[in-house]
N, C-alpha and C positions, 0 to 999 in steps of 0.2 A: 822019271823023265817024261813019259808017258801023260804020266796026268798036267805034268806043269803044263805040256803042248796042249790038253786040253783044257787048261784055265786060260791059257793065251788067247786058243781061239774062240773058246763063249765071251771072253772079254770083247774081243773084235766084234763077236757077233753081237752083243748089245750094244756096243757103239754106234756098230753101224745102223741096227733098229728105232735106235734110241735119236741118229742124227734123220734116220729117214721120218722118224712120226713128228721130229723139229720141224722139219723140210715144209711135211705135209700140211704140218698145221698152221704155220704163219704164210704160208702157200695161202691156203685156202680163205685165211684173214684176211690179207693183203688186199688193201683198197685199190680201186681200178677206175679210170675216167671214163664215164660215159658223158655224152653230148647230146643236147637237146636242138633240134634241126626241126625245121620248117621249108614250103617246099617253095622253089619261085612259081610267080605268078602271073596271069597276064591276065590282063583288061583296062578297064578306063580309071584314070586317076585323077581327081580335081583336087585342086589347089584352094584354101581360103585361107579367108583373114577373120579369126573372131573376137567377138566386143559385144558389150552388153547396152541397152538402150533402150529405151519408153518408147511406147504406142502414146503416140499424140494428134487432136484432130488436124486434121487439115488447116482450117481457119475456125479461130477464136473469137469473139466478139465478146468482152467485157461490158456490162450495161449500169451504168452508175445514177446516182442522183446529182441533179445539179441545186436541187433547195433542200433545207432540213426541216424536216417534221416528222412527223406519228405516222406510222403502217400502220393506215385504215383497213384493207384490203388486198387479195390478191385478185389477179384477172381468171378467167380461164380458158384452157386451151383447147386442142382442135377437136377434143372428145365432151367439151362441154363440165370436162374435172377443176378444179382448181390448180395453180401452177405451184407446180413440184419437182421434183426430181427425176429427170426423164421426160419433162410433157415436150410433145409437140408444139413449134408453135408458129404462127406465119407472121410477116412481118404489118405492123400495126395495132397486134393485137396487145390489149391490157395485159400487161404482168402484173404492175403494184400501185395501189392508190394512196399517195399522202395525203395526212389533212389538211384540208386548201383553206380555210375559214380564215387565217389571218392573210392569205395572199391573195383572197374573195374582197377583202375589209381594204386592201391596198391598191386594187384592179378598179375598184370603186369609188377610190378616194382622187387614185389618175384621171376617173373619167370626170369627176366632178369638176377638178381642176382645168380641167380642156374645156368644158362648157363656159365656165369662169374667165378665161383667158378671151375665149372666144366673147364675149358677154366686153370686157375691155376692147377689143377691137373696135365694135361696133360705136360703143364710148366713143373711142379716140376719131371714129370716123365722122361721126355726129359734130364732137367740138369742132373739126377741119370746117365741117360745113357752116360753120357756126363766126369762125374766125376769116373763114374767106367772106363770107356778106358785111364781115366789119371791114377788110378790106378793102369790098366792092366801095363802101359808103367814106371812105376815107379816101379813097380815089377819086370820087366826083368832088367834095368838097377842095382837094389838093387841087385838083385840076382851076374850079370857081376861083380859088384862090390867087392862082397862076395869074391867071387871065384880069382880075382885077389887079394884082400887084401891091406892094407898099405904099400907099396913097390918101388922101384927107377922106376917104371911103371907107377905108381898111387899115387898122392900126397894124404898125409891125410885129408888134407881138403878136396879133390872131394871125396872122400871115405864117408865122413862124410856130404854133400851135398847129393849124391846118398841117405844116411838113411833118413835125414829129408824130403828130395821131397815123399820118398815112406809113411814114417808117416804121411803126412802130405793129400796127397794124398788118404787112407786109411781113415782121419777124416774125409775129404770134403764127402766121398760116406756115411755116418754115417748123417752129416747134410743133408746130399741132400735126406734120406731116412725118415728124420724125416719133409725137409719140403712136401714130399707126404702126410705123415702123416696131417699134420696140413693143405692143403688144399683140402684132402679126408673131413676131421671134418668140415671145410669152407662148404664144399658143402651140409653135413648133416644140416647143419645150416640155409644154405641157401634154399635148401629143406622145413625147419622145417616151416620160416617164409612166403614161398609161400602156403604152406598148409594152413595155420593160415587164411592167406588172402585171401583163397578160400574159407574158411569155413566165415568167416565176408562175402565175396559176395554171398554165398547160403545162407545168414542167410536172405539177402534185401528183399528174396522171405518165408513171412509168409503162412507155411502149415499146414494143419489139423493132428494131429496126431491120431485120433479116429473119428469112427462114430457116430454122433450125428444129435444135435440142437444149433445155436445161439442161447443162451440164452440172451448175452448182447453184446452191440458192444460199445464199448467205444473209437473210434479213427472215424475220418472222413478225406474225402482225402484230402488234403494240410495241414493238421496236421504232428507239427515237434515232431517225439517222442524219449525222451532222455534215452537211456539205461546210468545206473552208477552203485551204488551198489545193487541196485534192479532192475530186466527185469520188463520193466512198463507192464499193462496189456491189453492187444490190445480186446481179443474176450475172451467170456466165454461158454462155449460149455456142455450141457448135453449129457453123453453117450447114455441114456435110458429112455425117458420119459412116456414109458409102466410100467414102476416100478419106484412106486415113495412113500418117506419117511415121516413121520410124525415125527418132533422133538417139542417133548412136553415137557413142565417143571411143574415138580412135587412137591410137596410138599415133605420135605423130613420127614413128621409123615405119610405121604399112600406112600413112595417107599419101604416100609416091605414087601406091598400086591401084588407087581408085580414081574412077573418074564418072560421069553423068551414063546413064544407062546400061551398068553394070548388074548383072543376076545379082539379085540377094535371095536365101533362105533363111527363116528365123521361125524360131517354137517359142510360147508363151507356158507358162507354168499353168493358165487355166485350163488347155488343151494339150495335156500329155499326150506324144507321141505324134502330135498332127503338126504336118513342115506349111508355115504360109509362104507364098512366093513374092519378092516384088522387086523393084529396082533402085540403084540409086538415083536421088535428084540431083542433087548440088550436096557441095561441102562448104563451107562454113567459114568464112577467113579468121573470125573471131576466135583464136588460140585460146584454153585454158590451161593456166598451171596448177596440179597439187601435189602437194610434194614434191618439187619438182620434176616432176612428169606432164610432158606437154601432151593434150588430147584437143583434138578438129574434133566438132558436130559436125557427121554427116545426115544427111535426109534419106530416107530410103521411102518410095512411094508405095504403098502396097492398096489393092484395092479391099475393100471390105463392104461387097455388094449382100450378104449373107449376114450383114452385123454381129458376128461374134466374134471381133475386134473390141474390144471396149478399152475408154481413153484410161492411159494411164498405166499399163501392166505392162509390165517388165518382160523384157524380150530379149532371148539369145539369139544375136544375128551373125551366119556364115556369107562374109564377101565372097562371090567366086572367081579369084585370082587368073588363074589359067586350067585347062581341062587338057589332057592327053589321052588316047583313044587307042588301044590295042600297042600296051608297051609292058614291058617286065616289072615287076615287083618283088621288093623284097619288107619282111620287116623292119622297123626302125632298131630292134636290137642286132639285130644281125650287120648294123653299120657301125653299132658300139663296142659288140664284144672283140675282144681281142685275148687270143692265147697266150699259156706259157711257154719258153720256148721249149718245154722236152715235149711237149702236145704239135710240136711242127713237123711235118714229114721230113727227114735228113737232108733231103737232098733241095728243098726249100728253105732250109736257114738260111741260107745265105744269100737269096733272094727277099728275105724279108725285111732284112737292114734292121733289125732288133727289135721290129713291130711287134712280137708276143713280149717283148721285155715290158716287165713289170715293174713295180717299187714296191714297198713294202707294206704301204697303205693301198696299192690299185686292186678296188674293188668299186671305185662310182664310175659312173659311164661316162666316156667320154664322148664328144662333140661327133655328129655324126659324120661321116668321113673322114676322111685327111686332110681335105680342104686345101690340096696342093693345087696351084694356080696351073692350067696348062698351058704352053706355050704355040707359037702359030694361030692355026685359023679355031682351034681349040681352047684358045685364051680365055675363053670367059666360061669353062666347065669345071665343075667341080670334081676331083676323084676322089675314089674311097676307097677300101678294101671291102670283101667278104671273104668268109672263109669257107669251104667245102669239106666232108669228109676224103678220107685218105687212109682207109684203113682202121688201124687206131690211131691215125693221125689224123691234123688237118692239114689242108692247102691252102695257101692263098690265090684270088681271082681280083686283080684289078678293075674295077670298075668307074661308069659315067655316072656321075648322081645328076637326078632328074629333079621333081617337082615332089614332092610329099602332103599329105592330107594329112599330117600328125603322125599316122599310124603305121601307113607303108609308102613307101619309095619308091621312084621309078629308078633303073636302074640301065645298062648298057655295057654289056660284053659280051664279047664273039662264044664267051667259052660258058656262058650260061643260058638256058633253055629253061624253057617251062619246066615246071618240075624238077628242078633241080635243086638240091636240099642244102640247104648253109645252113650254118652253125648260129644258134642263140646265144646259148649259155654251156657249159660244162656242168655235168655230178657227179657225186663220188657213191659207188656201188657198193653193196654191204659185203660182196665179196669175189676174188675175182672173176668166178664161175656165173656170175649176174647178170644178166642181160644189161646189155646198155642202150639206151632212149631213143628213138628217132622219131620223126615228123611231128614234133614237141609235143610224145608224151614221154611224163619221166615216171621210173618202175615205183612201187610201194614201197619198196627198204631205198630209196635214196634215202641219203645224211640231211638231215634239216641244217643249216647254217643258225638258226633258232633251237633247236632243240637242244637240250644238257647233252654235252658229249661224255662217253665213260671210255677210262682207260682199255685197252684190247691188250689180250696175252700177248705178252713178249717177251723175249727171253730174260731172265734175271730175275722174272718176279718171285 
């Protein structure tokens, strides 16, 4: 009897061993939540809008050919070099010389022609003189005439001769004054087309018309350049490369937020890490579509008295929207994340109306806030939630959502202060005795969501 009591009780007693090292051990497995927190913050928060866009000069001046021939030569510019790329130049000066020699051969042939014309006039003016003295002499005879009459003196027919030589006489000075007429107009004409072909032989010699920079040179010398309906283009010249333009393309849901002398900041890829400042000028009325996405060119002015602006490079430009000055901050995750509900402190469930409820897929972020409309003189505020620690719980803190820079948010509740730590994300601890994460850093045995998971002892195995 003796012994069976004592098979009974070592039985018990490894039972009970045997449920306590169970206990102990899937005790100590058992995964635990910890949470990743950041603390609130105060200071200044600005608001932009960013869009990418070209450094371009100020004012451009295309300089083309208006006759075609042979690049004879180039001019040169303020340093005495030939015209290239980059040269200075003031306006007047030689850029490019065509070969003039057939529009020399045609300047020449104008002027010959104008002597010629002229050379006629004085002709036509000669014969005038010429036909007015027959005229003269056929008006004294008409007159003799007159005055004797048809009579045994004067046969009718010389009587009738004497009229028609003075008529007729009288037409010649009428032609002979119309052809001065028509070889004065000869000479206007002939004038007209020496002009023409003077301006063709001053065109051979390409000049600057403004002070600037080659920007581009598109011609090199023994190049035949053909003027038709379009003056091709020889040289491209910046007026002012001290003021120079940012043309940016905008979205057209953020061209509402901009308007004429608004801050811009914008970085170029040649100068990593250096912010240029400048403003807007004017937007653009001329819409683009691509892809169906509407984008406004805006103008941003920036000065560029140090010339290391150069046309044409690619610029990341921040609009500065609006700027807030000593307000709360939070991260932009900490508007996204949202609990489960056994991670809510108890006596907050039922203030959260199912906020930590999840689906079965929630794991992308969602929209920051709640974006519930307020009502009253609070109508046009957005709210949100954040959440607080609470133990091993969280809580929730209704919040004002403010202005955002991307990164962090302004924020507005009575019930948060500087320093005051909300929730990121959650981790799962490698066991419960592990510390859990705060002021976002998270420990060395968190669980990767990446990493191969391996089954953990449990009972049955």
């Amino acid at each position: 009897m003796k012994r069976a009591v004592k098979l009974v009780v070592g039985v018990a007693i490894l039972v009970l061993v045997g449920a306590g090292v169970w206990w102990f051990w899937n005790t100590k497995k058992a995964p635990v939540v910890g949470f990743t927190t950041a603390p609130v913050k105060r200071g200044s928060l600005v608001a932009t809008i960013g869009a990418t866009g070209t450094v371009e000069p100020e004012e451009v001046v295309d300089v083309g050919a208006q006759v075609a021939g042979l690049i004879n030569a180039f001019g040169k510019d303020k340093r005495g070099k030939p015209i290239d790329y980059g040269s200075e130049i003031e306006a007047g000066m030689v850029l490019a010389q065509i070969d003039d020699s057939m529009y020399a051969a045609s300047a020449a042939e104008a002027a010959a022609q104008v002597k010629q014309a002229n050379a006629q006039v004085a002709s036509a003016e000669a014969n005038l003189d010429q036909l007015k003295a027959k005229l003269d002499q056929a008006q004294r005879d008409w007159d003799r005439a007159r005055k004797i009459g048809p009579s045994d003196a004067m046969a009718v027919s010389a009587y009738d001769a004497y009229k028609a030589a003075f008529d007729g006489a009288k037409a010649n000075v009428t032609v002979g004054e119309a052809a001065i007429l028509q070889a004065r107009a000869a000479v206007t004409q002939a004038e007209a087309a020496e002009s023409r072909a003077k301006l063709n032989l001053g065109y051979c010699v390409i000049k600057s018309p403004v002070n600037g920079v080659i920007i581009d040179r598109r011609v090199n010398i023994g190049q035949t350049v053909v003027a038709s309906l379009n003056a091709p283009s020889l040289f491209l010249l910046a007026k002012d490369l001290k003021r120079m333009q940012l043309w940016v393309a905008v979205n057209e849901a953020d061209i509402g937020s901009l308007k004429p002398g608004q801050p811009v900041t914008f970085t170029v890829d040649a100068y990593p890490g250096q912010v240029f400042q400048g403003t807007v000028g004017k937007v653009r009325l001329n819409a683009t579509m691509t892809q169906n996405v509407v984008t406004y060119t805006v103008e941003v002015v920036t000065d560029n008295s140090d010339g290391r602006l150069l046309p044409y490079l690619t610029a990341n430009a921040q609009f500065q929207v609006a700027q807030h000055d000593d307000v709360l901050m939070v991260p932009n995750a900490a508007l996204r994340w949202q609990p489960q509900p056994t991670m809510i402190a108890p006596d907050a469930r039922t203030q959260t109306r199912g906020a930590g409820r999840r689906s079965a897929g929630a794991g992308a972020p969602r929209a920051e806030g709640d974006k519930e409309s307020a009502t009253g003189p609070d109508a046009a505020v957005t709210r949100g939630t954040v959440w607080v620690r609470d133990g091993d719980f969280v809580r929730p803190v209704r919040i004002k959502i403010g202005i955002t820079d991307g990164t962090m948010t302004e924020v507005q509740s009575e019930k948060l202060t500087e320093g005051t730590e909300v929730v990121l994300s959650e981790m799962m601890a490698a066991a419960r005795g592990a510390p859990a994460a705060s002021g976002g850093e998270a420990t060395s045995n968190a669980a990767s969501p990446f990493a191969p998971q391996f089954p953990s002892r449990q009972r049955g195995r």
